[in-house]
TORPA-461884 format. One record per atom (N, C-alpha, C, CB): x, y, z. Coordinates in steps of 0.05 Angstrom, whole numbers, plus 32768, in hexadecimal, padded with zeros to 4 digits. Each point is the difference from the previous one (the first is absolute). Glycine has a CB too. Layout:
# TORPA-461884
XYZ;...
***
This chain:
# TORPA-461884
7F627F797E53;7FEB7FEC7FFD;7FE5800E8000;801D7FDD8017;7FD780107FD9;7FDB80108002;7FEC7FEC8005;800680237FDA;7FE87FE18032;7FEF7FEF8005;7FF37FF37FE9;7FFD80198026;7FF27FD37FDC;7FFA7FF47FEC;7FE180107FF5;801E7FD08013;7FE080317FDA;7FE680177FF9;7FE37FE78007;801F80277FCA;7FE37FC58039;7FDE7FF48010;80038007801C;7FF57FD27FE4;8000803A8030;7FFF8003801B;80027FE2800F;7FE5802D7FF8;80157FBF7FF2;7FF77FE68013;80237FFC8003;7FC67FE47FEB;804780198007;80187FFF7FFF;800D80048015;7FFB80097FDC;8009800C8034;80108019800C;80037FF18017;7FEF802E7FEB;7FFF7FC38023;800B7FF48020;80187FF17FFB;7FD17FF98016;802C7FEE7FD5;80147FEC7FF9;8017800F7FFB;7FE17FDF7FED;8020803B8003;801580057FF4;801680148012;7FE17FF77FD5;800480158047;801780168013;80087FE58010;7FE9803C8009;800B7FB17FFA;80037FEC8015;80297FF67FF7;7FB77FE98001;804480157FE6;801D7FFB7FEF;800F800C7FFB;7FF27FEE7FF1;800580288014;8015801D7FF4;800A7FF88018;7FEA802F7FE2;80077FDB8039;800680068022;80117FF38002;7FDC80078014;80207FDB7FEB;800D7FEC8012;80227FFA7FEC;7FC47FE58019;803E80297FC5;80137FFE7FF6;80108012800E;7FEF7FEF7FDA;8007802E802C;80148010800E;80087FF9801E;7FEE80227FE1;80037FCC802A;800C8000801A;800D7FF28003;7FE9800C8010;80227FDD7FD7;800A7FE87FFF;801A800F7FF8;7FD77FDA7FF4;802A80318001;801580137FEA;80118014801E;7FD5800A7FC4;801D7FFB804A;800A801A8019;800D7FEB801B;7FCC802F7FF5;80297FB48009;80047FF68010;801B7FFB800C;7FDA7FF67FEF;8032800F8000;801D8003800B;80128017800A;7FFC7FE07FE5;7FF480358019;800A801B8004;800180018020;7FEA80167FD3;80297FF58033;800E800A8022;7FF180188004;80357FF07FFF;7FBF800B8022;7FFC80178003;800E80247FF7;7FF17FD5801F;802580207FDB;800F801D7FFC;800180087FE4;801E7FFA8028;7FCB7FF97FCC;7FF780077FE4;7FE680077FFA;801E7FE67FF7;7FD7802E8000;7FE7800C8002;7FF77FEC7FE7;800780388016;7FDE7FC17FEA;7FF27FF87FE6;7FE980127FF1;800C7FD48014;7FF580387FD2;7FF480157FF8;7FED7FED7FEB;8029802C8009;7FC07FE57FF6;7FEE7FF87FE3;7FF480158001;7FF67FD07FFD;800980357FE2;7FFC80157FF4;7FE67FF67FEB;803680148009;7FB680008002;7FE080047FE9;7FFD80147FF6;7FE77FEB8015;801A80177FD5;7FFC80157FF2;7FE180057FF2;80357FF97FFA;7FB98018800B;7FE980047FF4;7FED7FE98007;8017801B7FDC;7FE97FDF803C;7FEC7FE78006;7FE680098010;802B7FDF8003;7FC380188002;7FE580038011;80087FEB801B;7FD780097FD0;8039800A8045;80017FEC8018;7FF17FF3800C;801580138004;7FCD7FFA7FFE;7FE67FF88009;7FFB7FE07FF8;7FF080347FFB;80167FCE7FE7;7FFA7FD67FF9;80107FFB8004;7FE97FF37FE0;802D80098029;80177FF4800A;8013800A801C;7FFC7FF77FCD;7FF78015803C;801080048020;7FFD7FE4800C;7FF38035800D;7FFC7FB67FF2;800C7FEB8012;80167FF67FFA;7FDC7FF5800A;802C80097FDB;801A7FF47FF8;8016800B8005;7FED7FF07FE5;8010802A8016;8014801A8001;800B7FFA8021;7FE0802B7FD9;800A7FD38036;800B7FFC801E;800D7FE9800B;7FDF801A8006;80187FC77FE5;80067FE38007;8025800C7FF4;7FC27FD37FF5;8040803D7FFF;80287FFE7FF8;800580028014;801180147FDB;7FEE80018034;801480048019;801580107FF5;7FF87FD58018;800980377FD0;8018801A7FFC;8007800B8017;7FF1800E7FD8;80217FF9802A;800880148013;7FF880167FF2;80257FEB8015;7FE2801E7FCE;7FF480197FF6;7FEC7FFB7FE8;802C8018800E;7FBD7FF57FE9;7FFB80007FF2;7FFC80167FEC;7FFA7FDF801B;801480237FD2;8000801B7FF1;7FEB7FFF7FEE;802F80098002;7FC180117FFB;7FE880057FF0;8006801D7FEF;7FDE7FE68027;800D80157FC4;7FFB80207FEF;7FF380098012;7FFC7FFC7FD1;8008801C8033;7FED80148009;7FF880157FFC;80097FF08011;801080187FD8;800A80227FF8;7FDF80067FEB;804D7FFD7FFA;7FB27FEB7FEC;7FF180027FEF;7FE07FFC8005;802B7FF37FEB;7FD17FFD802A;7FE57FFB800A;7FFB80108015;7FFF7FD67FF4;801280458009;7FF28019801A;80047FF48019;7FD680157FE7;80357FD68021;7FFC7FF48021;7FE97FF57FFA;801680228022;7FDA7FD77FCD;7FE87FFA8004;7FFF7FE08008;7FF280287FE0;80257FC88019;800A7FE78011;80037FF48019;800E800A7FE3;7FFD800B8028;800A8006801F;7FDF80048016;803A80227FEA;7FB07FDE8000;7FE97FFA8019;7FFB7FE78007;7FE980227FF4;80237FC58001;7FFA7FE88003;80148000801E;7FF27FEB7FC6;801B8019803C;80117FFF8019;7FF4800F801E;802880007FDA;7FB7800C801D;7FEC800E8017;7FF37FDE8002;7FF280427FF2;80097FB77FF7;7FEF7FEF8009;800C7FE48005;7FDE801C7FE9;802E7FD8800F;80187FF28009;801280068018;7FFD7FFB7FD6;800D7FF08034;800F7FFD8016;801E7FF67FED;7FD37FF2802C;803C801E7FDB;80207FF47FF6;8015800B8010;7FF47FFD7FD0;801F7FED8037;80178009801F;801780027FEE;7FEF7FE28031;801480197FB1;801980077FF4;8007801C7FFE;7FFA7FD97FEB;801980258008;800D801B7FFA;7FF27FFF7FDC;803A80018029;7FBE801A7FCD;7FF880097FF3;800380127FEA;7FF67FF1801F;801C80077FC5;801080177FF7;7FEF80147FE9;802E7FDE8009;7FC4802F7FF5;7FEB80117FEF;8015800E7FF3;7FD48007801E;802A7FF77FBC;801080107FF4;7FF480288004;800B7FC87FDA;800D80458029;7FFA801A8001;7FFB800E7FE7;80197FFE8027;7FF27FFB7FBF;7FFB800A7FEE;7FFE7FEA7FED;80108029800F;7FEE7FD67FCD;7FFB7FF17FEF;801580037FEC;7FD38002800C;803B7FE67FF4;801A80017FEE;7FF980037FDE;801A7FDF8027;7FCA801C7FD9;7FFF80077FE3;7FF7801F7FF0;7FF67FCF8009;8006803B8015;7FFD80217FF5;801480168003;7FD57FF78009;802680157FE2;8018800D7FF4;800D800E8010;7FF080007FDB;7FFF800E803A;7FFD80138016;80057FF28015;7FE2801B7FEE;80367FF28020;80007FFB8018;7FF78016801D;80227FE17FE3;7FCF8011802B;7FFA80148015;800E8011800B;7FEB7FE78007;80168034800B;8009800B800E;80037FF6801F;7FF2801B7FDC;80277FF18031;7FFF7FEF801B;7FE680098012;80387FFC8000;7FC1801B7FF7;7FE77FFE8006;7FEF7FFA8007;800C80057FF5;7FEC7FEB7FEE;7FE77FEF7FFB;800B7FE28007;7FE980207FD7;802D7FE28031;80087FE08003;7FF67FFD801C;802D7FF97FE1;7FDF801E8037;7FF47FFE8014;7FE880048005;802080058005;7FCE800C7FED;7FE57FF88005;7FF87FE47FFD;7FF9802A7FF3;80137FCA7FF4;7FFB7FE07FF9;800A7FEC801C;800C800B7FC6;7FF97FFA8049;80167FF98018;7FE87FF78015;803080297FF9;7FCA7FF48004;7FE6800E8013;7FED7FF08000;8006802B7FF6;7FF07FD07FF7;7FEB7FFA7FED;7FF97FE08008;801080267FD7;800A7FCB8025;80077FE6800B;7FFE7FFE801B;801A7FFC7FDF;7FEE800D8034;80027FFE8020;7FE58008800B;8034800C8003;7FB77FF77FEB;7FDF80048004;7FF17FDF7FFE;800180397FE3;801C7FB88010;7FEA7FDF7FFB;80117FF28009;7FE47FFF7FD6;803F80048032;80157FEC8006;800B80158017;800D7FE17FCC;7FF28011804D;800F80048014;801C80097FF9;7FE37FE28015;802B80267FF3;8026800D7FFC;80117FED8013;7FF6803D7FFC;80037FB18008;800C7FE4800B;80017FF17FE6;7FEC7FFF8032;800180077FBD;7FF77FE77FE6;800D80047FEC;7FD67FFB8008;803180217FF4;7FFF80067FE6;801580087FEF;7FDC8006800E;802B7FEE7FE7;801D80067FF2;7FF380157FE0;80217FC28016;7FF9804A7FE7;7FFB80107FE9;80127FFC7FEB;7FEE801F801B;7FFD7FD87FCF;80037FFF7FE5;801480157FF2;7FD37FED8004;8038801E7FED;800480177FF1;7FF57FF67FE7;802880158019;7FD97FDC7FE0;7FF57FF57FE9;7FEA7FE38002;803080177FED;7FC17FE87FFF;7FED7FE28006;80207FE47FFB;7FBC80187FDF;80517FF5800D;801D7FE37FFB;801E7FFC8010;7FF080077FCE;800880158047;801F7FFA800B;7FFE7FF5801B;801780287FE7;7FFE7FD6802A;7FF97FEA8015;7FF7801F801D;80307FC47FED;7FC680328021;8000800F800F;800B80088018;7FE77FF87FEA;800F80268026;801280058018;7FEA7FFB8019;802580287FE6;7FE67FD7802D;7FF18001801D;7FF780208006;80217FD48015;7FCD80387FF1;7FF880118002;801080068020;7FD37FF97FDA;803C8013802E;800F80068017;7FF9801F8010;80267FE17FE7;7FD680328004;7FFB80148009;7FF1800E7FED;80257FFC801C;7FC9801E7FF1;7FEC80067FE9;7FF28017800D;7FF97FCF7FE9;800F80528015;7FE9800E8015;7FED800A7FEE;801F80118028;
***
């Protein structure tokens, strides 16, 4: 989904998005995690909505925007779990374990290691970060 391109738009329309997904999750058992996935978004205009879901996870790009995403979460308050993609499924190159753990690193500078689940990719589902030195 994309926002509507007038700004006047955008309250009515997260107001509808929001309340479709919670209507949609409302039946889910605790012993089912609920995920939403943003790909390439500006959390900053939309973290109130982002926070009204109540995901249990929310998976984000991060690999392609440098982490440069993951500062909205300094300035923001969020108690979910947090899934930041480690690399970018559309490039040809894949990282070294490396650079994945620096990317790891890199993440646990804006998301607590209680929060943060890891991506391997921005499209696959994710893991619980359990252990990590």
């Amino acid at each position: 989904m994309q926002l509507p391109l007038r700004r006047s738009d955008w309250e009515k329309y997260l107001e509808w998005a929001v309340d479709s997904f919670k209507l949609t999750t409302a039946g889910v058992t605790d012993q089912l995690q609920t995920h939403s996935h943003f790909c390439y978004s500006d959390f900053n205009d939309i973290f109130s909505s982002i926070q009204r879901l109540d995901a249990d996870v929310i998976s984000i790009e991060a690999s392609k925007s440098d982490m440069k995403l993951l500062a909205a979460f300094e300035q923001h308050s969020y108690s979910n779990h947090i899934g930041p993609g480690v690399y970018d499924i559309h490039s040809p190159r894949v990282p070294s374990t490396p650079e994945i753990k620096d990317r790891i690193k890199g993440m646990l500078k804006f998301i607590p290691k209680d929060q943060l689940f890891i991506n391997p990719v921005s499209l696959t589902t994710p893991v619980k970060l359990l252990a990590f030195d």
